[in-house]
Structures are given as structure tokens and as C-alpha cells.
N, C-alpha and C positions, 0 to 999 in steps of 0.2 A: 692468559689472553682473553677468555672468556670473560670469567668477573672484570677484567678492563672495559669492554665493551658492552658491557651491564653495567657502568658506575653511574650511581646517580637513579639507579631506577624506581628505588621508593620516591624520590621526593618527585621524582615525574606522574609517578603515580598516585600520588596525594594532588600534585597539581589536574591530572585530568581529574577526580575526582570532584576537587572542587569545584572546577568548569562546569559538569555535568550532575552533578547531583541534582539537580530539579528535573532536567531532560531523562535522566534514569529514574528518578523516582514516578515521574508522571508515568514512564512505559510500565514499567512494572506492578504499580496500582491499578492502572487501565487495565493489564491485559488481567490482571488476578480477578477484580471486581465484573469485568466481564464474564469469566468463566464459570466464575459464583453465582451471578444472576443467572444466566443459560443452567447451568446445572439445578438450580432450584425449580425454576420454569418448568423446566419437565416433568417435575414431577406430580404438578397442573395439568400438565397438559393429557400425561400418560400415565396416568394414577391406578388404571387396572391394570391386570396382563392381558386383557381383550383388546385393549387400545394398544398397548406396544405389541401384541403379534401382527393386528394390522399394520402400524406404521414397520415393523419389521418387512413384512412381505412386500412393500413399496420400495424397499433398499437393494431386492434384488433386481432392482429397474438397471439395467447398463449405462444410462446417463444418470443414476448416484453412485455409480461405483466408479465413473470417470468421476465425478464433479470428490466425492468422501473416501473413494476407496475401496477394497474389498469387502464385504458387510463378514462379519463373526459374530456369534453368538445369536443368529439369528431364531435358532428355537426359541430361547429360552432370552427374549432382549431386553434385558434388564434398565431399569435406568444407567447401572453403570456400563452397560455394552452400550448404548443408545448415545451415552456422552461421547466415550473413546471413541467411536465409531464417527459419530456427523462432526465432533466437533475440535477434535486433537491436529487434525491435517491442517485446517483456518486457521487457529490459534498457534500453529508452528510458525505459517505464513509470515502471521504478526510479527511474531518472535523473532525469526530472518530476518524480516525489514528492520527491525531495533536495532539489529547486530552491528546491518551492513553502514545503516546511516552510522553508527557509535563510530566503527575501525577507519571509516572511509575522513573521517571528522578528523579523528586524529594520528593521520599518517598522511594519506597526500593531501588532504584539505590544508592542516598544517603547514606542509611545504609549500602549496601554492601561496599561503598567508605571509610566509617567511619566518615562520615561527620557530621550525626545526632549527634553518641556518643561524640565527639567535645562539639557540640554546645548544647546535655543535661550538661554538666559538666561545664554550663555558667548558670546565672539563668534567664533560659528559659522556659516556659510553657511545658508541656507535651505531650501539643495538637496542638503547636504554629505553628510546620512544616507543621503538614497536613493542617491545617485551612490556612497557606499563601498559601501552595498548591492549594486549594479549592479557593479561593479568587483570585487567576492567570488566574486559570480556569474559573472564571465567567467571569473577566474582558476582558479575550480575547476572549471568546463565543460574550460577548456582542459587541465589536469591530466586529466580523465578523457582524454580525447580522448588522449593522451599517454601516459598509462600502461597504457589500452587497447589501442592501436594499437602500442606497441614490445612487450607482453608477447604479444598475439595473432601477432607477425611473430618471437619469439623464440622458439616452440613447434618450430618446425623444422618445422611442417608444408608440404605443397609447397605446396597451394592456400590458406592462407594470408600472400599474397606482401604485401612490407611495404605498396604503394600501396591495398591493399583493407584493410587492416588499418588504416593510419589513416584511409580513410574510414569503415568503421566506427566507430573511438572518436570522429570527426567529427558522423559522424549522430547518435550520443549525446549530444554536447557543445551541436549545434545546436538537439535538440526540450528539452535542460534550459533554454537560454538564452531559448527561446520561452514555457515557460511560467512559468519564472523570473520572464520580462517580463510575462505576462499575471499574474501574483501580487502587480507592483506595482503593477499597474490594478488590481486589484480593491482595495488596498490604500486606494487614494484613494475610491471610490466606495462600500465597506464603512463601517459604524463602528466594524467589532468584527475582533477575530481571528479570531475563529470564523467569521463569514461572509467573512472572505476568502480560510481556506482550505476553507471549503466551497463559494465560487464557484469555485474555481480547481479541483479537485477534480472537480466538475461538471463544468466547462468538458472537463478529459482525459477524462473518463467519455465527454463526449458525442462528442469527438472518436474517441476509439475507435470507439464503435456507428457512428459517420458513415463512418469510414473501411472499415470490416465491410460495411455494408449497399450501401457502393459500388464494394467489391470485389469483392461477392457479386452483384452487378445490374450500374449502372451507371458506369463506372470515372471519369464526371465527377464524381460525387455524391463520391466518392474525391477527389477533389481538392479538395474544400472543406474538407478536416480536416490540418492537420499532420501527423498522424501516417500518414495518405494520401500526404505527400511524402515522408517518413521511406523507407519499405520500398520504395518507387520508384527508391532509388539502386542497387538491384542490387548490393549490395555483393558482390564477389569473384567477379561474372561481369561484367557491365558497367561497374561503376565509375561512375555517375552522379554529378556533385558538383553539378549544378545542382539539384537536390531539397534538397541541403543549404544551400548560399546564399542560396535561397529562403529557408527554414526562418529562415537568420539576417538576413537581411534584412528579414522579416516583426518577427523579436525585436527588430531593435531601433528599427524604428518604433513598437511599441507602447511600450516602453517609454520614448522617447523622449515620445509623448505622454501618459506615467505622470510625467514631469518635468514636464512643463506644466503639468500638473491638479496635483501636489504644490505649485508655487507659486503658485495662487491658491487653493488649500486654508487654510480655518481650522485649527488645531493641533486635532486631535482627533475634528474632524468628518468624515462623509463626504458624499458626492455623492447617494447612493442614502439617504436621512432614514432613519430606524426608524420603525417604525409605532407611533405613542401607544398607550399601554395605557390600562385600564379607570381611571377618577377613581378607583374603592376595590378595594382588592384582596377576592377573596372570602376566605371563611373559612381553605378548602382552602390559598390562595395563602401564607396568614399563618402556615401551617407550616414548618419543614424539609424536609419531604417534598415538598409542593406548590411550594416555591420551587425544589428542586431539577429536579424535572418538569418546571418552567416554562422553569426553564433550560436545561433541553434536550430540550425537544419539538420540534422542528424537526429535530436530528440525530436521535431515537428514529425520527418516520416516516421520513424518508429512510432510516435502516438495514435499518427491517421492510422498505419496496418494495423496496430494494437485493439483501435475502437471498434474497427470493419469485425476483425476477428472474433473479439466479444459481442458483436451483436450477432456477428455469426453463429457461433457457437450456443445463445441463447436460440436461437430461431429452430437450430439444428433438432431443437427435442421438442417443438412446438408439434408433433404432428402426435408423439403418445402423453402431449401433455393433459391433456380432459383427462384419459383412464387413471392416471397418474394422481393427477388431483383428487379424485375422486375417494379415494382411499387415504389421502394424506391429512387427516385431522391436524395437524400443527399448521401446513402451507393453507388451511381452510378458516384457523382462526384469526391468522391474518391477513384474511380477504373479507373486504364488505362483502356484507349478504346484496346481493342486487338481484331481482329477478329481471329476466327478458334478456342475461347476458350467460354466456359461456363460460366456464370453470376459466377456460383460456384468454376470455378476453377480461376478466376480472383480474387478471396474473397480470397481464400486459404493463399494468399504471405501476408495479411492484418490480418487474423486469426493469424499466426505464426507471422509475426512483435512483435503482442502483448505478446502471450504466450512465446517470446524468452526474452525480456523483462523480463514479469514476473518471467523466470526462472535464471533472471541473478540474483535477490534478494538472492536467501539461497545460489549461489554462492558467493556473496559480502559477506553473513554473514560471510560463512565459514573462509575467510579468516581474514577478521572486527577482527573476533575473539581474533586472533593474538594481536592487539593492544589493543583491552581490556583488555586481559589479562597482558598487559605490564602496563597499565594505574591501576592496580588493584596491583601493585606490587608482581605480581606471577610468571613472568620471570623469575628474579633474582633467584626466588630461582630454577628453572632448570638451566639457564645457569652457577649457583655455581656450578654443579656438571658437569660430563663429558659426556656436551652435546653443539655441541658447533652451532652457530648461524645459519648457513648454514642446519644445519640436522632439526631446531624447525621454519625457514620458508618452508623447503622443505617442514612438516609433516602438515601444514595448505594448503599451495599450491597445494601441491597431493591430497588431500581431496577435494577441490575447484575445482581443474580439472576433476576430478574425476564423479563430484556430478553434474559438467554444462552434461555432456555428459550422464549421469542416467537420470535427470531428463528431457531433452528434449526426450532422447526416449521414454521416459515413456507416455510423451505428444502425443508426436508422436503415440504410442500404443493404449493412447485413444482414439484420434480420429480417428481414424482410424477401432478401433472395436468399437466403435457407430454409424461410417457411415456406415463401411456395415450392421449394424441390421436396416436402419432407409431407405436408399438408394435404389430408384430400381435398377440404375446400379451404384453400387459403384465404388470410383474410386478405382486403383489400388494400393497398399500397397508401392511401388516402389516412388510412384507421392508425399506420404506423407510424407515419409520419405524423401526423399528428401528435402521439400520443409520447411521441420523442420531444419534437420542436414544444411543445406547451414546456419545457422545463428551462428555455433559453433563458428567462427572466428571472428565475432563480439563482442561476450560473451565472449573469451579469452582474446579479446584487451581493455574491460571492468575488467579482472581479472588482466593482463597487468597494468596497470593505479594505480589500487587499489594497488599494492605488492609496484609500483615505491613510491605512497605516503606514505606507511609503512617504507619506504625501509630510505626516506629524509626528509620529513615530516608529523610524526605521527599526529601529533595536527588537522593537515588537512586532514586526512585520510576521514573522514565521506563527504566531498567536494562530492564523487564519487555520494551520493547520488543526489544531483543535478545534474550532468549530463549525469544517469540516466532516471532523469526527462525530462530534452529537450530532451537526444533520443526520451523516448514516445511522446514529444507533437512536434518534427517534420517528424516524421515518421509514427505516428499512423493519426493526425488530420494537417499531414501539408499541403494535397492537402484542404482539407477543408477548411482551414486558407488563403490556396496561400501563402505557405511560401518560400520563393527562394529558388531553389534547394542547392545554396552555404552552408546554412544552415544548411541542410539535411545531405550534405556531412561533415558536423563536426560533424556527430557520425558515427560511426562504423554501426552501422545497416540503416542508411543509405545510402552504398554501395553494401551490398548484392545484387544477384539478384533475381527477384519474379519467382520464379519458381513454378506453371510448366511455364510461359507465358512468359519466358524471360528462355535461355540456361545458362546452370553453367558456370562460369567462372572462368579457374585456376587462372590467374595475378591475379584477386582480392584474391581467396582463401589463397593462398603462400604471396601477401603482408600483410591482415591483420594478417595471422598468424606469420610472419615474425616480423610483427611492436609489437607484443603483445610479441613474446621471446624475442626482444630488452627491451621492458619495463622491464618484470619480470629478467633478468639477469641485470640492470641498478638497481633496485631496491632490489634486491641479495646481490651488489654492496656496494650499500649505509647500506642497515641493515647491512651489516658485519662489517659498520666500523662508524658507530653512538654510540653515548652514547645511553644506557639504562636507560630511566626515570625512576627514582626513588622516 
């Protein structure tokens, strides 16, 4: 009965394979090449043991032990304690997000596609999708694990010895397979793609905050989150593998009971109903506009709480951030030297980098949207009736514009009421806003980009996500890296200026805003007069 409902599962498995092979090979070269450079980097940066006991004694700060973990090996902090320590918890993060978008793609995304129902009406196992699903997922958990762990033991660094080096790409390989597997649960008990990677999503979110607040209190509370067993291996002072067996042991009971619920699963349905909507829709509803807002109200609040929260949360440690810096030679070499400003307000342009970044994501969704819904074949049926092309990109783009300039003040908001309850002299409400708002034009020309590839080439729309990514890695960690300004300057964010420590500047502000209305009218353009995939 079993291998019945496993038929077919190699060639399912060769088929995601082929689908994905660029999308896995890009995660896995990204995340490997990154960990390569950061682990060389250091050893620039903290070449004596007088420089790593100092950056050591700044770890026992309680906001790096929320933000990295418990610190270990802090006597003696090796470059390879220094690596496992600041940088295995982010690089799991990564690893998670890879998992969840890979399982969520190909099990309810799938079904919402009608891809499954296809391929049940061929004689195929029952079970065949998710188990190739699962089997992707091992195989490129273990890839990381592998190419993490011989590239981090080929640096020639001493303290990176090969047995800590593959538990490192270990521990990676483990929190991907765990939440990989929790992506197939939600799969079953979602109806939608969207809420299965928004529970799953969730789910690491809250794992983190759990593992922070039990790091930072009590270290049981830490042991209710995964990502609490993760940083407990000690990678490259103690070597713990039982945090990681854990880790996969937990993945694959869960997912093992994600096979269970998949075979008493109706095709389509989930576990967890949707909540019936209204007998008539209202006025609002029976627009383009309103159906898009409907579509996703649920991710808009979740983003605004989300931004409030990380500006929160940033603001929250603004009060011992001077003493902090002060000591921290890595956070000092990627700060300009400015005189007449504060360690804190030098940080500030560095803070907001990131958080504008992060806020250009549920902007990107917003509009992403667009094409998914055209790729799902639901266009068609608005643009059958009398609604016509120009008014169903305006109603995602106004929404997108709309949500870059909510959520940053929102950011803005938070941090701003957590520095002053945290601050003796808090800086001024004027200084933070600012120094948020200057990044709007950035995050336009990011929305700019996004409309033009809707606009000409839908197929390549998701591209935006990578470049994305280089803005974060030459503008968050490019003075870190020494990356040449030329660089820098092929994204949008980095032209801004770092305010407060650098003056506003209109040229910039009116050209990127200027270059972002040429994209999104060039991309107006083109969606008015493209075919509609069907």
C-alpha cells in the first residue's frame, strides 16, 4: 500500500529537480559564497587576540545575545568561536527561508496551479509529490551542509578545523530540514500558498523572539524553539551534534505526520476551513482596487506590526548603544569617520539602510501580486469585463506606493518611541524621520524596476528579488567587504545620503524619483500592450 502511494516518485523527483535547479543552485552558491567571504573578513578585521578579546567582551552585551545568541568561547574567541557565534543563527535564517519558499512551491503552490490534480489523473502515488518534495529538501539541506563545511575547512584557517566546519554546514542543513518540514504541515492544514508561507514564516519569527527572550532570561524558555538548539552546538569550541539530531529528528516527525494528514487530505482542501465571506460583496469590494486590498489585507497588517516592531526593537538598544560601539571595531569599520557626530548617530544611516530594505519586501509583494494573479489565470477574467489594463496596474501600484511610505513611518515611529523611553538624551523626532523618509526614493526605484518587469517581462519579474539582495550585501556589509563604491552605486540605496551626518540632497532626491516614474510609466507602457498569459 505504501510503495502504491509512492509510485512515480523518482520521476516526480527529477521533474522538481529540473524546475528548480537554477533557484537551488543560486540559494546554495549565495548562501556558501557569503559565509566564505564573512569568514575570511574576519580575519582582517581580528587578526590579533587583543582585538578578538575586545570584540569578545562586547558579546556579553544582552542585546547580542538576543540579536546572536548565547556567546561561548568567550575567553579564548577564536576566529572560529567568532564565526559560529555572530554568524550561524543569520545564515540558518537564510537557510529556513530557502526551505520554506522550495516545500511551499511544490505542494500547495502546485495545487493552487492545478498542477497536482494533472498529475493525480496519471497513475501516480498519492503520496509521490510530497515525498519528491521531502527528498529535494534532504538533498539540498545536505548539499549545503557539504559545501559549507569543505569550503569553511578549505580557508586554511587554524580555528576553522574540518570537524567544526561540518557541523556548522550541519546545523544549517538541520534547522532547513525542520522548517522545510514544518512548511509541509502547514501545507496540509492551509488552503492557500499564501498562508502556508505565512504560517511557516510566523512559525521562524516566533521562533527566534522565543529563542532571544530565553536567552536573555531564562535558557529553558530557549529550548522550546529550534533555533534555541541551533546556537547550543557550540560550533568550533565544543562541537555539540546532539542539538543538531535533535533538530533532525524533530524534522522528520513532523514531517512524517505532514504524510499522514497529506493522505487523508481532500485534493485542494485544507485542515484549517477559510473563514466564509460576506453573502454580497460591497461596492468597494466590486473594484480592482478593493479586490486587490482584500487580497491582501492580512499580509499589509502583518507588515505595518512587523516594521513598527523592527524599528522598535532597533531603538530598544539605542540607549547603551555609544558604550557598545565604542569597543566594537568591526561595527566601527563600517562607519564613516565623521567628526561633531555621535557613535549613535553615525549608526543611525546603517539602522535605516537595513530597515528600508526590509521595507521594500511587502512593497515588492504588493505589486509581485499582480503577476501572480496573471500566472494563476485570474486576470482574464477581470480584464473580460470593464476593467481595463491601466486601472488593474494602477490598483496594485497605488497600494505598493501607498504601503513603501506606511511602513517606513511606521519604522520610523518605532524607533523612535523606544529611543526615547531607553535614551538619556534622546535624539530628536525630526533627526529620525528624516533619516528613514530620505530612503523613499530608493524603494520607488525598487518599485520602478519591479512594474517595468511586469510591464515586459513577466517570467522575469521574481529577478527583482536578487537585486534586492546585492543592494543589502553592498550597502549593509560593503565597507566590511571593501567593496568598490562603483558597486554600491548600482543600487538605488546606495546613493542616498546618511543622514543625520551627511546633508539632504535634492539632485539625488528628484533624479531617483524621476528615474523610478520613467520605469513605472515605461512599464504602464508595456503591460498595456503585451499579451495576457494564459
Amino acid at each position: 500500500m505504501l510503495r502504491d502511494r509512492g509510485h512515480q516518485t523518482s520521476r516526480l523527483l527529477r521533474l522538481i529537480l529540473r524546475r528548480d535547479r537554477v533557484r537551488i543552485a543560486i540559494w546554495l552558491v549565495g548562501i556558501t559564497l557569503l559565509t566564505v567571504v564573512v569568514a575570511s573578513a574576519y580575519t582582517e578585521l581580528a587578526s590579533t587576540e587583543q582585538e578578538r578579546q575586545v570584540m569578545a567582551e562586547t558579546m556579553r552585551n544582552p542585546a547580542m545575545t538576543a540579536m546572536l545568541g548565547p556567546g561561548y568561547g568567550l575567553d579564548d574567541y577564536t576566529i572560529g568561536a567568532m564565526m559560529g557565534h555572530q554568524m550561524l543563527l543569520f545564515t540558518a535564517l537564510a537557510v529556513a527561508i530557502m526551505c520554506i519558499f522550495l516545500v511551499a512551491r511544490h505542494t500547495r503552490g502546485d495545487e493552487e496551479y492545478g498542477r497536482i490534480e494533472m498529475l493525480r489523473s496519471l497513475p501516480v502515488g498519492r503520496l509521490s509529490n510530497l515525498s519528491a518534495t521531502g527528498l529535494v529538501l534532504l538533498g539540498s539541506c545536505l548539499l549545503i551542509m557539504l559545501m559549507v563545511g569543505i569550503s569553511l575547512s578549505a580557508l586554511g584557517i587554524e580555528s576553522l578545523d574540518w570537524s567544526g566546519s561540518l557541523l556548522y554546514g550541519a546545523a544549517l542543513a538541520a534547522t532547513g530540514l525542520f522548517f522545510g518540514a514544518v512548511t509541509a504541515l502547514f501545507a496540509q492544514l492551509a488552503e492557500t500558498t499564501r498562508g502556508t508561507v505565512g504560517w511557516s514564516v510566523a512559525l521562524l519569527l516566533l521562533a527566534y523572539l522565543i529563542r532571544a527572550i530565553g536567552d536573555v532570561g531564562n535558557e529553558v524558555i530557549a529550548w522550546l524553539s529550534p533555533l534555541g538548539w541551533i546556537v547550543r552546538s557550540q560550533v568550533y569550541v565544543n562541537n555539540y551534534w546532539n542539538p543538531v539530531f535533535l533538530t533532525a529528528l524533530a524534522a522528520s516527525m513532523v514531517f512524517a505526520f505532514a504524510l499522514y494528514l497529506h493522505s487523508i487530505r481532500d485534493l485542494e482542501a485544507g485542515f484549517i476551513p477559510a473563514r466564509p465571506g460576506r453573502r454580497s460583496a460591497s461596492r468597494f469590494l466590486q473594484t480592482p482596487l478593493g479586490l486587490a486590498v482584500r487580497l491582501q489585507r492580512t499580509a499589509l497588517i502583518a507588515w505595518a506590526v512587523g516594521l513598527f516592531v523592527l524599528g522598535a526593537s532597533y531603538g530598544s538598544v539605542l540607549g547603551d548603544l555609544e558604550v557598545y560601539l565604542e569597543t566594537m571595531d568591526l561595527i566601527q569599520l563600517m562607519l564613516p569617520a565623521v567628526e561633531g557626530f555621535s557613535l549613535t548617530e553615525q549608526f543611525l544611516p546603517m539602522l535605516f539602510s537595513v530597515i528600508s530594505i526590509v521595507s521594500t519586501i511587502p512593497v515588492l509583494l504588493m505589486l509581485l501580486k499582480l503577476n501572480a494573479e496573471e500566472n494563476l489565470n485570474r486576470t482574464e477574467l477581470l480584464l473580460a469585463r470593464s476593467v481595463s489594463r491601466n486601472r488593474l496596474m494602477s490598483s496594485y501600484f497605488g497600494i505598493a506606493l501607498v504601503v513603501s511610505m506606511v511602513v517606513q513611518l511606521l519604522a520610523v515611529l518605532g524607533m523612535w518611541s523606544a529611543g526615547v523611553a531607553v535614551m538619556e538624551d534622546p535624539m530628536a523626532f525630526e533627526t529620525i524621520f528624516n533619516a528613514g523618509i530620505v530612503y523613499l526614493p530608493a524603494i520607488w526605484v525598487m518599485m520602478g524596476i519591479a512594474v517595468l518587469l511586469i510591464g515586459f517581462v513577466p517570467r522575469w519579474a521574481g529577478g527583482i528579488w536578487l537585486y534586492l539582495g546585492y543592494s543589502f550585501l553592498v550597502v549593509y556589509i560593503g565597507e566590511l567587504l571593501q567593496i568598490p563604491q562603483w558597486m554600491a552605486n548600482l543600487s538605488p540605496f546606495g546613493h542616498i545620503p546618511k543622514i543625520p551626518i551627511e546633508d539632504f540632497s535634492w539632485p539625488i532626491f528628484l533624479v531617483l524619483t524621476l528615474l523610478a516614474v520613467g520605469f513605472v510609466v515605461a512599464g504602464f507602457m508595456g503591460y498595456g500592450r503585451r499579451d495576457i498569459q494564459g
